[in-house]
C-alpha positions as CSV (number, residue, x, y, z in Angstrom):
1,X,340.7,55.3,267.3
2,X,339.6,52.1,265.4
3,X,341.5,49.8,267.1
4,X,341.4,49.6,270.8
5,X,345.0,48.1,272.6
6,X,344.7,44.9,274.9
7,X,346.6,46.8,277.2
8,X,343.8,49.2,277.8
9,X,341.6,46.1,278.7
10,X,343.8,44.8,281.0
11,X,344.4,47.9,282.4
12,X,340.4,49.0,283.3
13,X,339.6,45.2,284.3
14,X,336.6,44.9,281.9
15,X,336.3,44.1,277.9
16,X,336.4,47.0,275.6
17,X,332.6,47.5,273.5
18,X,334.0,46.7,270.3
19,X,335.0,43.2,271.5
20,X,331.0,42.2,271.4
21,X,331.1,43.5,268.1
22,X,331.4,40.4,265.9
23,X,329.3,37.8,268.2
24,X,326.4,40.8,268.0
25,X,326.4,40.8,263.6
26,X,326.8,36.9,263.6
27,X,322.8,36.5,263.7
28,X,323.0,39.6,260.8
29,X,325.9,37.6,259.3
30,X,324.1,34.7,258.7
31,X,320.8,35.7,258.1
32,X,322.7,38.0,255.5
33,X,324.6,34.6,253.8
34,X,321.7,32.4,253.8
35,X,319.2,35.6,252.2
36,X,322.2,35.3,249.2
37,X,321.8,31.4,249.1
38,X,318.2,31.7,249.0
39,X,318.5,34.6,245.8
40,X,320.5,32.6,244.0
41,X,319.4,29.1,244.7
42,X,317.0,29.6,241.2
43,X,319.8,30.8,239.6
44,X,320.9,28.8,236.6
45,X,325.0,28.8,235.5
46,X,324.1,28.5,231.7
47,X,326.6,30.9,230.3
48,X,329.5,28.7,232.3
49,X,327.7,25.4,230.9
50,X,328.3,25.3,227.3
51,X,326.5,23.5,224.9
52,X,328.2,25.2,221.9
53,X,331.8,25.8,220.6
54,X,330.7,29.6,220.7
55,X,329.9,29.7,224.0
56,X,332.8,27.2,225.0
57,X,334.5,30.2,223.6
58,X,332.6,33.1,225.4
59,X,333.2,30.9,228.7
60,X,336.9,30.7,228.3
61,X,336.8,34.5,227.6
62,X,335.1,35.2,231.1
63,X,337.1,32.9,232.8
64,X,340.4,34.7,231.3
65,X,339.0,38.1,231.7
66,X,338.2,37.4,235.1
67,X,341.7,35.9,236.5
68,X,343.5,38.7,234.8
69,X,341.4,41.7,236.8
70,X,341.3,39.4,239.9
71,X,345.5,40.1,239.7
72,X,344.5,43.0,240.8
73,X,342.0,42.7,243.5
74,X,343.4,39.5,245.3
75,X,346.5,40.9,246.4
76,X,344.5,44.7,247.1
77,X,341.8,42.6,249.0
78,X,345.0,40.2,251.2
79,X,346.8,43.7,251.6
80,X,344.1,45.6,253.2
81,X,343.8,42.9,255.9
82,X,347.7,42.4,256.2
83,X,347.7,46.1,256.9
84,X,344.9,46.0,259.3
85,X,346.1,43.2,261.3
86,X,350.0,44.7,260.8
87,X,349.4,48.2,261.9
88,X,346.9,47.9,264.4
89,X,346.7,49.8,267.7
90,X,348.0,46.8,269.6
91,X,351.2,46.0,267.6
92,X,353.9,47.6,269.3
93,X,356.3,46.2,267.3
94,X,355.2,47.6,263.5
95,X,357.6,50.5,262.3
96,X,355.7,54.4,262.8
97,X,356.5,56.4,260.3
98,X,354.5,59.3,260.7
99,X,356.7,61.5,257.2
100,X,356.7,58.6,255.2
101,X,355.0,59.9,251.7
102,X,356.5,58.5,249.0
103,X,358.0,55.4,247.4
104,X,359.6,54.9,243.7
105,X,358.6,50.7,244.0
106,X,355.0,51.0,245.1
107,X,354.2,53.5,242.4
108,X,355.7,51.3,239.5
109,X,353.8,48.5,240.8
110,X,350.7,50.7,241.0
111,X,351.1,52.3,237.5
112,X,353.0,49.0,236.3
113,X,350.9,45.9,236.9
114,X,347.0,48.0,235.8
115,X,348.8,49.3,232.9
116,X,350.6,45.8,231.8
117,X,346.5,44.2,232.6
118,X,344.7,46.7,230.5
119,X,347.4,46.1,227.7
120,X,346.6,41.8,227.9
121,X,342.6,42.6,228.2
122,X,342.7,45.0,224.8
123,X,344.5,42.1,223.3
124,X,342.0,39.8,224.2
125,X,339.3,41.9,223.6
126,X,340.8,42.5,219.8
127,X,341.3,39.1,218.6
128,X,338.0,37.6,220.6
129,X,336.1,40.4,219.1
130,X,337.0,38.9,215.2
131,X,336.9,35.4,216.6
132,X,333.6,35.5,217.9
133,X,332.0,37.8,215.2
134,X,328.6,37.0,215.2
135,X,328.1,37.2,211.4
136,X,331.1,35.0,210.7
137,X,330.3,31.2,209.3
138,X,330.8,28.4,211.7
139,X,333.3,25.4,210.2
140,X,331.4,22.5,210.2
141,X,331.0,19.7,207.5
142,X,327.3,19.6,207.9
143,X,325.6,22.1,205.4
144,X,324.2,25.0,207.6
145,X,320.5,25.7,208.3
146,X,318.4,29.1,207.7
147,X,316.2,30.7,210.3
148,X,314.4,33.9,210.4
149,X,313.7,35.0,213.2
150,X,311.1,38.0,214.1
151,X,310.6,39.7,218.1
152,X,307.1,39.9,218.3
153,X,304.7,41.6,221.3
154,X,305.8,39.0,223.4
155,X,306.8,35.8,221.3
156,X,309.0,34.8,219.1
157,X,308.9,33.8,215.5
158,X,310.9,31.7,214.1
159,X,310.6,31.1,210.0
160,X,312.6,28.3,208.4
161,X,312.6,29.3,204.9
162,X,314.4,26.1,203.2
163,X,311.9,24.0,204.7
164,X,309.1,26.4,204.1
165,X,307.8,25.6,208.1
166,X,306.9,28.3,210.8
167,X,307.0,28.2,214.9
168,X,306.3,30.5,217.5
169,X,308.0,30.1,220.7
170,X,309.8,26.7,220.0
171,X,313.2,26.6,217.8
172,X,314.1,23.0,216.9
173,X,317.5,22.6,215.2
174,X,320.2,19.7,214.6
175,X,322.4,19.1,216.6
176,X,326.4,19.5,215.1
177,X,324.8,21.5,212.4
178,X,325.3,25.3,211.6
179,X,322.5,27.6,212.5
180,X,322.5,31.1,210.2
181,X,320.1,33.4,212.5
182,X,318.6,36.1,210.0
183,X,317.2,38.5,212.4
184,X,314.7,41.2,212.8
185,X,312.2,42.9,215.0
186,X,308.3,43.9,213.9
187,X,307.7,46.2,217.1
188,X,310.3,47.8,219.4
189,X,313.9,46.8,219.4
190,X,314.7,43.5,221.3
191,X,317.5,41.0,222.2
192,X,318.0,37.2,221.1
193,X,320.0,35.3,223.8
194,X,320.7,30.9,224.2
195,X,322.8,31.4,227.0
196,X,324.0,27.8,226.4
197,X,324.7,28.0,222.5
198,X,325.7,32.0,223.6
199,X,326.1,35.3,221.8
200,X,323.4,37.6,222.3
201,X,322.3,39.9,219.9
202,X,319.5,42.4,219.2
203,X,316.9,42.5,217.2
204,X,315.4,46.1,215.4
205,X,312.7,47.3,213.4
206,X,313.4,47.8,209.9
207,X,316.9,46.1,210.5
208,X,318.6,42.7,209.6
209,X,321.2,41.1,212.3
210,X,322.6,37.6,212.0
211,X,323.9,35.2,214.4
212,X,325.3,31.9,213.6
213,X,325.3,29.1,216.5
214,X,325.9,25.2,217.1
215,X,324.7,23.1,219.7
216,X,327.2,20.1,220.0
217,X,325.0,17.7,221.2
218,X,321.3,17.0,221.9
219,X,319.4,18.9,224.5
220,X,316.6,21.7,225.1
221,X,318.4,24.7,226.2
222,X,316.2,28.0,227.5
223,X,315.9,31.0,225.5
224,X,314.7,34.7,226.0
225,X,315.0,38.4,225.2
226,X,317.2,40.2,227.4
227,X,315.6,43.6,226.5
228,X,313.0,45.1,228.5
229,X,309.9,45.5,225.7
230,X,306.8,46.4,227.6
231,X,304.5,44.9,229.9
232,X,305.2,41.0,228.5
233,X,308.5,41.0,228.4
234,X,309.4,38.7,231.5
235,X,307.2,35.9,230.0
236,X,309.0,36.2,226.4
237,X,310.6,32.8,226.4
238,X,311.5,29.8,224.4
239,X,312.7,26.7,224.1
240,X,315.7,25.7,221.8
241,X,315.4,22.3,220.9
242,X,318.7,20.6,219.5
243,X,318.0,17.6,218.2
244,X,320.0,14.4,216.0
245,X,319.7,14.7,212.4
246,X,317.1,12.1,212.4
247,X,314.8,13.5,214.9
248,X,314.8,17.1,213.3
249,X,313.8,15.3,210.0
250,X,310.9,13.6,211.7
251,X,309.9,17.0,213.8
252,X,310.1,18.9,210.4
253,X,307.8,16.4,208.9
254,X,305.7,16.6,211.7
255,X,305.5,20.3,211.9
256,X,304.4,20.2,207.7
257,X,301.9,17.5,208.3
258,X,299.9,20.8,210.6
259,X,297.0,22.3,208.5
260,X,298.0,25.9,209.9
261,X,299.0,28.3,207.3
262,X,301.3,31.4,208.3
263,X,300.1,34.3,205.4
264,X,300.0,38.0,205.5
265,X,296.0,37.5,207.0
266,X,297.3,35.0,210.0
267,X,300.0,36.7,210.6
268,X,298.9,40.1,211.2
269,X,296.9,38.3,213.8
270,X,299.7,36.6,215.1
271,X,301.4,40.3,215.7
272,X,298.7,41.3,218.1
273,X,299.8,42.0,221.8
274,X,299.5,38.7,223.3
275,X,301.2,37.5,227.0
276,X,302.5,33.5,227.2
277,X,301.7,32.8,223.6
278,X,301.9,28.7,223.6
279,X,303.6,27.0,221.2
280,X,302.6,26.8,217.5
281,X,303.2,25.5,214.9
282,X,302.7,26.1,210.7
283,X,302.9,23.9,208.0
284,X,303.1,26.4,205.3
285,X,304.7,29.8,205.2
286,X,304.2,32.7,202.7
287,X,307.4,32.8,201.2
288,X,307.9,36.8,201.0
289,X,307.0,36.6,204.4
290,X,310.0,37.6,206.1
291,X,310.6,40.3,203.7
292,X,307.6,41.8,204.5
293,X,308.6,41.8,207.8
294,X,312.0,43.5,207.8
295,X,310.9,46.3,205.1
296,X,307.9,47.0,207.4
297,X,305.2,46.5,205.1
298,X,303.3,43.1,206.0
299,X,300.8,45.5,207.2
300,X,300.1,46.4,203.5
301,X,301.8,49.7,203.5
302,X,305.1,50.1,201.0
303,X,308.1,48.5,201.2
304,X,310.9,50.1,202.6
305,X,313.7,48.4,200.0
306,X,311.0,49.3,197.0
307,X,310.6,53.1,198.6
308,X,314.3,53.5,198.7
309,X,314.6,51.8,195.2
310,X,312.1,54.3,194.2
311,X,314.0,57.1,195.1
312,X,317.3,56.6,194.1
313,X,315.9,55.8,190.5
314,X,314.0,59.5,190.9
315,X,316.9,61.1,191.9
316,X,319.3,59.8,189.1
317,X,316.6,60.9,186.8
318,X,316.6,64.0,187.9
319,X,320.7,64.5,188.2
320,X,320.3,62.7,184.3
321,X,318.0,65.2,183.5
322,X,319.5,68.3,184.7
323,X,322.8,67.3,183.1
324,X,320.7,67.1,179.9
325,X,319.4,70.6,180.5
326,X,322.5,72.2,181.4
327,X,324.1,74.2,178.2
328,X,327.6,73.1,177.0
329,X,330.6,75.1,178.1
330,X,331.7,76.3,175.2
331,X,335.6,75.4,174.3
């Protein structure tokens, strides 16, 4: 039996064993509570600090998502301990009934209240899922800004086409303007994440995904791939600078005034292998660059758009050319 009766302590003159219990796990108790502390003391809440109206969004979502499972578990978690204390060993006074099986109440409640939860969660899920739809535009009455961005081995490049500049590990943006993320990977597949602007999204080979974020208001906000990628992959940071209007200007200027050159030669030295890349800079940018990239052939082989182009011409030549051969039915 779990629970031992104070009636059997009174009656043998001498505490029962379970009653050191507790005092012997409060040294494990706390050692256990401040271990947790300690873990998560360098543990940064980004996700639930916003700096964006898409991850204001993606906060309310969690926070919504959250309180309607936590229906469930609060009252499962209080019940547990109201039975514990309610039908323990000592409490002469709670009803035994040893034949009781079945009740019409507690199983609508069971089946009721989940099913009634799922039902608000898929509805959630549905409209959050168009709201926040990573490809969809951002209403703002500033004009939006283009970014490629390419997952290196272990940095990230970030191409700003318009402006015809290049970084590696440092994105610079204006603040209250809309960001269109082109992206793409040049090795294995990857993830993009700003917990702060939020919306994470992957990056592959040979593929184009696209992201559109804001940042509200000035600030440098951490970034980092959130998909294991080999040996660098714990140092594959960055930092997102969100800056006023003005100061981007300046940092663009800045950034054109640099006498690096970002062309198929530097680049294919820039996709070496390399751990904790610094930040760098490029004043001029090849501008097929990018294409190269994401059709896989800045390494001078064929392009994959060109290949495919290629083929479908071959093939309707072929289809045109057999339907040339072929003799007439005659009527």
């Amino acid at each position: 039996m779990i629970f031992r009766s104070s009636l059997d302590r009174r009656a043998t003159g001498r505490a029962s064993p379970l009653a050191a219990w507790p005092r012997a796990l409060r040294p494990a108790l706390a050692a256990g509570v401040a271990l947790a502390a300690a873990g998560l003391g360098g543990c940064h809440m980004d996700v639930l600090n916003p700096a964006g109206p898409i991850g204001e969004q993606e906060k309310s979502l969690i926070l919504l998502s959250t309180g309607l499972m936590l229906i469930v578990v609060v009252p499962v978690i209080a019940m547990t301990i109201a039975f514990a204390l309610r039908y323990r060993a000592s409490n002469t006074k709670a009803t035994y009934l040893p034949h009781w099986e079945h009740s019409n109440r507690i199983e609508a409640v069971v089946w009721l209240v989940p099913c009634l939860i799922i039902l608000a969660l898929g509805i959630v899920t549905w409209t959050s899922t168009h709201e926040l739809d990573p490809y969809k535009p951002i209403a703002a009455k500033a004009k939006p800004i283009e970014v490629d961005v390419v997952s290196l081995d272990w940095k990230w490049l970030f191409i700003y086409p318009d402006q015809k500049i290049a970084t590696v590990n440092e994105l610079s943006l204006p603040a209250g303007t809309p960001v269109r993320f082109h992206l793409t990977s040049a090795t294995v597949m990857n993830s993009f994440f700003i917990p702060r602007l939020g919306t994470q999204v992957y990056t592959m080979p040979g593929m184009e995904t696209k992201l559109s974020l804001l940042a509200s208001q000035p600030g440098t906000f951490d970034g980092f791939s959130t998909n294991f990628s080999g040996d660098g992959f714990s140092d594959m940071n960055f930092k997102a600078k969100a800056l006023s209007p003005a100061a981007f200007d300046q940092w663009v200027q800045s950034v054109r005034a640099s006498q690096n050159a970002l062309d198929l030669v530097s680049y294919r030295k820039l996709a070496q292998p390399s751990e904790r890349e610094p930040a760098v800079v490029y004043g001029d940018v090849d501008p097929g660059l990018y294409h190269d990239i994401l059709n896989k052939c800045a390494d001078g082989s064929a392009c994959m758009d060109q290949s495919m182009k290629m083929t479908m011409l071959r093939n309707a030549v072929g289809v045109a050319a057999a339907a040339c051969d072929h003799p007439k039915s005659k009527g």
